[in-house]
Backbone as numpy.savetxt, mean C-alpha at the origin, in Angstrom:
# Nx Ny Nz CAx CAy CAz Cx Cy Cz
-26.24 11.15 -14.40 -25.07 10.54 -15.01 -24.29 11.56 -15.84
-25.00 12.70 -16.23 -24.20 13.35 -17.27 -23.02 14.47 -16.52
-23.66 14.97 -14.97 -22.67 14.98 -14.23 -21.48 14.30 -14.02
-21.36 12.98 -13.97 -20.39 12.61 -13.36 -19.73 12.11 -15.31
-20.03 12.28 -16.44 -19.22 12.20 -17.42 -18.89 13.62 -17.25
-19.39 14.60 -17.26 -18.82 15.88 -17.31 -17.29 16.17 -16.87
-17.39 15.92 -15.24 -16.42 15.55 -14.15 -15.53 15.12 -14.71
-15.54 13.50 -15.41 -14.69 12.94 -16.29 -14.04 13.72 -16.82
-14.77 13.99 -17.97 -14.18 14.90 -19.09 -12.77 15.61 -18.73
-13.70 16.76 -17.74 -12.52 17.70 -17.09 -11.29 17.23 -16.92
-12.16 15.94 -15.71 -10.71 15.40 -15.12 -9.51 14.93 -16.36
-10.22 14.67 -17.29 -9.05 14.05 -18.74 -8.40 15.38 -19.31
-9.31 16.12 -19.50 -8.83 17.38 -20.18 -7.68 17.99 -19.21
-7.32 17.88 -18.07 -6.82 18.14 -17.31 -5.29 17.38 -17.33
-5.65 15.80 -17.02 -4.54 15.11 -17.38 -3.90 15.65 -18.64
-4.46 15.86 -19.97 -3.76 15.76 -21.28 -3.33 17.55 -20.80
-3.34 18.10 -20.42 -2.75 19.41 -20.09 -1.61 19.49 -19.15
-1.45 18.30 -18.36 -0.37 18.14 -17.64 1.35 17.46 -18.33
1.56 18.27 -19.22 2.27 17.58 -20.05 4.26 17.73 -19.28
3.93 17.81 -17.97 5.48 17.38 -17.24 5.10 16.31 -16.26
3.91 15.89 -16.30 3.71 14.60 -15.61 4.25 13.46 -16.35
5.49 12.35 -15.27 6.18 11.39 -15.97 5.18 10.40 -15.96
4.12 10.14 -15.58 3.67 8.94 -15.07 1.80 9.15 -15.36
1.72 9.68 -16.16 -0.06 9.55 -16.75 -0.41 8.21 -17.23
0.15 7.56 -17.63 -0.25 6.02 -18.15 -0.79 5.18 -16.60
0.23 5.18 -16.04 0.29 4.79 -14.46 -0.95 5.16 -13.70
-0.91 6.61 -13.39 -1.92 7.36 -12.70 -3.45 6.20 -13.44
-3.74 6.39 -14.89 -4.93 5.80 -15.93 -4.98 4.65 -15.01
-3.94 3.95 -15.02 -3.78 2.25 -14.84 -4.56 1.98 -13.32
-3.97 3.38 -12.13 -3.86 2.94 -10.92 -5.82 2.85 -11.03
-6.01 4.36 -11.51 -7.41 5.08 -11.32 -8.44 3.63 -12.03
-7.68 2.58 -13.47 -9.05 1.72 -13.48 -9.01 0.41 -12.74
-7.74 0.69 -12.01 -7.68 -0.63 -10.66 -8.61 -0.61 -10.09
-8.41 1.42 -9.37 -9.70 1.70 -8.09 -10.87 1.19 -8.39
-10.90 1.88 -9.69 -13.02 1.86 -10.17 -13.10 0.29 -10.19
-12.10 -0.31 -10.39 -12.52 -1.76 -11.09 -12.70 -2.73 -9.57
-11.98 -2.11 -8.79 -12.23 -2.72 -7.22 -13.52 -2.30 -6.39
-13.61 -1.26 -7.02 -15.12 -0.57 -6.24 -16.28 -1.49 -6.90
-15.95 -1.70 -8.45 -17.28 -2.48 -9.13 -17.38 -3.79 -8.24
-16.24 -4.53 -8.10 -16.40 -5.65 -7.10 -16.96 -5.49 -5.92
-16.72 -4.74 -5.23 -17.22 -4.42 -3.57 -18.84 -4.26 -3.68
-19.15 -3.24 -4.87 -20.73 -2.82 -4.67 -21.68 -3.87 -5.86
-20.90 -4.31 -6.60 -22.02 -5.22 -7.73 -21.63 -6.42 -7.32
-20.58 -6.92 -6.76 -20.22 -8.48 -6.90 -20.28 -8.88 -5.28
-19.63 -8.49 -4.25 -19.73 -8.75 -2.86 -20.64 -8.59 -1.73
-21.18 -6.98 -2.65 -21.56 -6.41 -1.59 -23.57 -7.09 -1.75
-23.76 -7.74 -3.08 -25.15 -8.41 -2.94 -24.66 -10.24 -2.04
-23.40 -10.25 -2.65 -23.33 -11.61 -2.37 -23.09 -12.12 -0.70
-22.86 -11.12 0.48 -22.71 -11.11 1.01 -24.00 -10.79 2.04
-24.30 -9.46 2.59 -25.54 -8.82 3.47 -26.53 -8.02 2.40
-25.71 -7.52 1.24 -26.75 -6.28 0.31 -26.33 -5.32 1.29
-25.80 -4.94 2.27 -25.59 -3.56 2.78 -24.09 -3.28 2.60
-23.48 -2.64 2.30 -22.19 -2.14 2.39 -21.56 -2.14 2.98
-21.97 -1.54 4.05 -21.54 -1.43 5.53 -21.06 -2.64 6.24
-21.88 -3.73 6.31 -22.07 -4.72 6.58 -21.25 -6.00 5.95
-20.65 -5.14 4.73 -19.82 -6.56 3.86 -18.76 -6.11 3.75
-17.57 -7.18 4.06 -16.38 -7.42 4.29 -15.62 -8.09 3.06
-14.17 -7.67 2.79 -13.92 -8.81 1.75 -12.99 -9.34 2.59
-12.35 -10.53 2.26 -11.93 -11.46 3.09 -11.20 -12.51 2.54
-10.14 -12.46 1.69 -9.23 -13.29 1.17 -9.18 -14.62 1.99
-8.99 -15.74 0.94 -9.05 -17.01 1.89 -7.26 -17.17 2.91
-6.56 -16.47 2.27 -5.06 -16.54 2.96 -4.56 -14.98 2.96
-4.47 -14.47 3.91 -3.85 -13.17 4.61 -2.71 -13.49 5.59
-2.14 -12.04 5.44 -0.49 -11.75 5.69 -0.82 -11.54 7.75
0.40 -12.05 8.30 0.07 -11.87 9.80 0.58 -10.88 10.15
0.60 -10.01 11.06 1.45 -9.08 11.87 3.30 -9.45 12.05
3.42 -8.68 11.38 5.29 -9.31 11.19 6.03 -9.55 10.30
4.71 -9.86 9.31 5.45 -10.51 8.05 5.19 -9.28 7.06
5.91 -9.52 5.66 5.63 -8.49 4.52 4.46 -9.00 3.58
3.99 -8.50 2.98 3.43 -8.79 1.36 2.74 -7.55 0.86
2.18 -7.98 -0.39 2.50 -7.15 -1.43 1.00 -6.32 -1.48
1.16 -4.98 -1.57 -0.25 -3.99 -1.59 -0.04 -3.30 -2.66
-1.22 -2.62 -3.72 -1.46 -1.77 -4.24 -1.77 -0.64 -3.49
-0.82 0.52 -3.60 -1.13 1.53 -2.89 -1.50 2.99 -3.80
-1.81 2.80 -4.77 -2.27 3.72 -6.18 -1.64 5.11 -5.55
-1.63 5.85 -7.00 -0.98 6.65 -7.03 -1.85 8.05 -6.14
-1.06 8.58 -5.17 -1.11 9.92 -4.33 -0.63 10.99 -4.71
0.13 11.62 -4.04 0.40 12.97 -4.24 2.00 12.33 -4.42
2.90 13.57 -5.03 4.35 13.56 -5.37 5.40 12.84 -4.96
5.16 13.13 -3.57 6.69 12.58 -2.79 5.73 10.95 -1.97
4.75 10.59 -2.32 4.38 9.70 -1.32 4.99 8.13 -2.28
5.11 7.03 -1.43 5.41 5.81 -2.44 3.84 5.58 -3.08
3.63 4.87 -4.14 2.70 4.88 -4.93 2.74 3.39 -5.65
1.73 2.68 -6.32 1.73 1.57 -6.95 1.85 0.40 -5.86
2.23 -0.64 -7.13 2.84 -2.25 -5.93 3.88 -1.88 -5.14
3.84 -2.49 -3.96 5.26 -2.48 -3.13 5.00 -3.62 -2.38
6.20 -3.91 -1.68 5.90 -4.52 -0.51 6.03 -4.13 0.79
4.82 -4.64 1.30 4.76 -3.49 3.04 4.70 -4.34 3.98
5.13 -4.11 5.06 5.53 -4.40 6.35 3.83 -4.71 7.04
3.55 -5.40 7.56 2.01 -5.67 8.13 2.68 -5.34 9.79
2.34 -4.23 9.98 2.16 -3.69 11.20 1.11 -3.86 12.64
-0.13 -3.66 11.71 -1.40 -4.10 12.75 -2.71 -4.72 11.97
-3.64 -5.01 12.05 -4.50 -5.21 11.43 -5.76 -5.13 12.62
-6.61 -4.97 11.50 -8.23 -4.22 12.14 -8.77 -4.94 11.12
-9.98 -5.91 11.87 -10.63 -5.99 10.47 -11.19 -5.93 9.05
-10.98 -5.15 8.75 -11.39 -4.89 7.12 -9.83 -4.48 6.70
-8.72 -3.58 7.61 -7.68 -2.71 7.18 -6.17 -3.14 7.83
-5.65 -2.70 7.20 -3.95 -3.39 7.90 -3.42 -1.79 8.01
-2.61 -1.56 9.05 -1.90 -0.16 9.16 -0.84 -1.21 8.72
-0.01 -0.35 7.18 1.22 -0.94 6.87 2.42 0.35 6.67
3.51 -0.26 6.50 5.17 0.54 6.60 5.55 0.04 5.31
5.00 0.66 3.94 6.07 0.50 2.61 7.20 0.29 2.94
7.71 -0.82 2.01 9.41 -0.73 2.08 9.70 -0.42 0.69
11.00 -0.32 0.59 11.97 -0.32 -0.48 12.82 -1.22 -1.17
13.52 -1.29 -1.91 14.55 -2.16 -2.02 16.08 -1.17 -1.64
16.44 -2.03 -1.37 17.94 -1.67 -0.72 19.08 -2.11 -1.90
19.57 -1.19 -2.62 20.29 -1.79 -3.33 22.22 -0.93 -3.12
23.08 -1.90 -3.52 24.52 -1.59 -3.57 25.03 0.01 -3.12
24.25 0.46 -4.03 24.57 1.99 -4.31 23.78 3.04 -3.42
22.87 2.18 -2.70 21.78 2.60 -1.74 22.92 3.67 -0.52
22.11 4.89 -0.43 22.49 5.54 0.66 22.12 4.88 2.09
23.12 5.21 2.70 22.21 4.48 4.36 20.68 5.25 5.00
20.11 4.14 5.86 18.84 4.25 6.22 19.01 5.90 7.00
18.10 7.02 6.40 18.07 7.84 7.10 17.06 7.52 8.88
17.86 7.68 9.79 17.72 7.06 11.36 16.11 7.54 11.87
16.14 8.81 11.46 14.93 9.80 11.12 13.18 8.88 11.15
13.16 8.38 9.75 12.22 8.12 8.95 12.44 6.32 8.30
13.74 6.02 8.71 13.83 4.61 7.86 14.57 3.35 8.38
14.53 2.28 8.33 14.88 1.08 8.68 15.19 0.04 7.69
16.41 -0.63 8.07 16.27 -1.52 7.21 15.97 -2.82 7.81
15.53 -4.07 7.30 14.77 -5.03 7.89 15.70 -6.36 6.97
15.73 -7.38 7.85 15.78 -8.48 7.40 14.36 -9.54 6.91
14.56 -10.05 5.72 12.85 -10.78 5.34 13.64 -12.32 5.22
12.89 -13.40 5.68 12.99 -14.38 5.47 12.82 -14.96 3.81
13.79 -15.17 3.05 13.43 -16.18 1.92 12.73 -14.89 0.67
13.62 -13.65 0.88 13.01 -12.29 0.08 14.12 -12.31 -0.98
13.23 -12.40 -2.18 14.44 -11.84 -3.10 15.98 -11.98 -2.96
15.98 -13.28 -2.69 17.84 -13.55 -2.70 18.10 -13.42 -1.42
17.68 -12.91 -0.54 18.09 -12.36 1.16 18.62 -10.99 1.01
17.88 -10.15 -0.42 17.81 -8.87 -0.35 17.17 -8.07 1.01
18.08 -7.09 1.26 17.10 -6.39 2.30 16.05 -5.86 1.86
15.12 -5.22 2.39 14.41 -4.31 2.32 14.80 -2.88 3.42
13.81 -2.42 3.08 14.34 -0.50 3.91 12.43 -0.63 4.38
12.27 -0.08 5.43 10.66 0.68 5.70 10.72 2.12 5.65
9.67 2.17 4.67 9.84 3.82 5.08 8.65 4.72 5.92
9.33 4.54 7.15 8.52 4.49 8.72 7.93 6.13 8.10
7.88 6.61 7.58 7.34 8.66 7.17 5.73 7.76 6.15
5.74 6.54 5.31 4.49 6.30 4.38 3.81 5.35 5.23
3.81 5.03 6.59 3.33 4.21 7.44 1.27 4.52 7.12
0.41 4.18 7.15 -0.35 4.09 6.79 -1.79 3.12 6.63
-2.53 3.14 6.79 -4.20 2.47 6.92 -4.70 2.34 5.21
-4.55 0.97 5.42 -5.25 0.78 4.24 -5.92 -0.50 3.80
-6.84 -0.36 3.22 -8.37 -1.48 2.68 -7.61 -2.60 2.64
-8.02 -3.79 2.84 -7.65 -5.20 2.77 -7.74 -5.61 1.24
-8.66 -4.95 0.87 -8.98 -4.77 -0.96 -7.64 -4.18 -1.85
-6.54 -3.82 -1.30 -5.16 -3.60 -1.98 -4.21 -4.81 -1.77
-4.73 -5.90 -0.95 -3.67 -7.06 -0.83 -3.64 -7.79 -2.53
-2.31 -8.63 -2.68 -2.07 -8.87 -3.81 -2.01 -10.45 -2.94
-2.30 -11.28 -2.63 -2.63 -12.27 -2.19 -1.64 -13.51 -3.07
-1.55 -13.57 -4.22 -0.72 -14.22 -5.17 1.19 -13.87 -5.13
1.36 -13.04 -4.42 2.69 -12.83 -4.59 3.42 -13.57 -3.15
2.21 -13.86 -1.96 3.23 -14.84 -1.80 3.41 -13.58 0.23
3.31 -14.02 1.22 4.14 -12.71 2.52 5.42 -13.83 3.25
5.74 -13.15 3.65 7.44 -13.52 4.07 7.67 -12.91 5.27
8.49 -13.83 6.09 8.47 -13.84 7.97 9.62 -12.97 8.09
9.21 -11.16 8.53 10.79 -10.85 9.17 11.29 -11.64 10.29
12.69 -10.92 9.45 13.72 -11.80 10.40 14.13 -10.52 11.86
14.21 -9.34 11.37 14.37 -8.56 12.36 13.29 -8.19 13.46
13.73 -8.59 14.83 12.83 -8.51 15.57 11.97 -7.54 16.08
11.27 -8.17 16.20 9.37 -6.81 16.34 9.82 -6.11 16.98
10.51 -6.16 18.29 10.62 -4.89 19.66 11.22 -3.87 19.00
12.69 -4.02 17.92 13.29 -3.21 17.28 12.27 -2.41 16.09
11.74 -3.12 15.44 10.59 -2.15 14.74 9.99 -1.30 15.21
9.46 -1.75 16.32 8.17 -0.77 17.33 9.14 0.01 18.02
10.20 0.10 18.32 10.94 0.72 19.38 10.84 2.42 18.21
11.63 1.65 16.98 11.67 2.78 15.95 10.63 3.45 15.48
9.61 2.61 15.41 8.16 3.26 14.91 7.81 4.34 16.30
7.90 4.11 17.64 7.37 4.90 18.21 8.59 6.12 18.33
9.66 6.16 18.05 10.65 6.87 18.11 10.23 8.10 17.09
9.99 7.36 16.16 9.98 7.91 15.02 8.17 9.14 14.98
7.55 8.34 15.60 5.73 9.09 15.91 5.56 9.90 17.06
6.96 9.59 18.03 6.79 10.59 19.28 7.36 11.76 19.73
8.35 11.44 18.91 9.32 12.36 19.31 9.42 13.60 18.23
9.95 14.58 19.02 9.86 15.75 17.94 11.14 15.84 17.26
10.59 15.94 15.57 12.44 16.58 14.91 12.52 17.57 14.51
């Protein structure tokens, strides 16, 4: 154990040395989400379920379908990646994991969708009949353990073929 306080340590001494980082409170916040989701998986699920890890699943009583949006914790990454709550596009799902497409909000002053990397989407019953934007470049695999289940997923309105047409446009082709 005194290893992994050590580790700690560093890792803090490190943060408080990073003093042009805008967002250390955040980073704290995202990092006692993680640990605090891991304590669930291995002390709370993972006996209540098989006792093997491997073997145990979490499994919300109401999940988002292929098509629709809702809301993921996607904790904080590296610089340019989206980070925190958002709402993401449910692309595919695999048992335990959803490959999702962060979106954005689209607002007035918003530059247009770069054709490249981005889309904008119609959501059924979203924020006023705000758009959203995907940003097809943070497309991504991630734990079913980041769904926010309480906020509620919402039926795009823009049709699937046009998503996938762009998603594979966007994964196949060279720019």
């Amino acid at each position: 154990m005194e290893n992994i306080s050590q580790r700690i340590t560093n890792v803090a001494t490190t943060l408080n040395d990073l003093k042009n980082y805008q967002d250390i409170e955040g980073f704290i916040t995202d990092l006692e989400y993680h640990v605090g989701q891991l304590s669930y998986f291995y002390d709370y699920l993972t006996p209540k379920q098989t006792g093997d890890p491997s073997t145990t699943f979490y499994r919300p009583k109401k999940m988002p379908q292929i098509h629709q949006i809702a809301y993921f914790n996607l904790t904080r990454g590296f610089p340019k990646e989206l980070y925190g709550g958002h709402w993401c596009y449910v692309f595919k799902y695999f048992k335990s994991k959803y490959v999702i497409i962060p979106t954005t909000s689209v607002k007035e002053d918003s530059l247009p969708p770069d054709p490249e990397f981005q889309m904008d989407i119609a959501v059924d019953n979203f924020k006023n009949g705000m758009t959203t934007r995907l940003q097809l470049s943070d497309m991504r695999s991630i734990d079913l353990q980041r769904l926010y289940c309480s906020k509620g997923f919402y039926n795009v309105l823009t049709d699937r073929d046009q998503i996938l047409h762009n998603v594979n446009k966007m994964l196949l082709e060279e720019h």
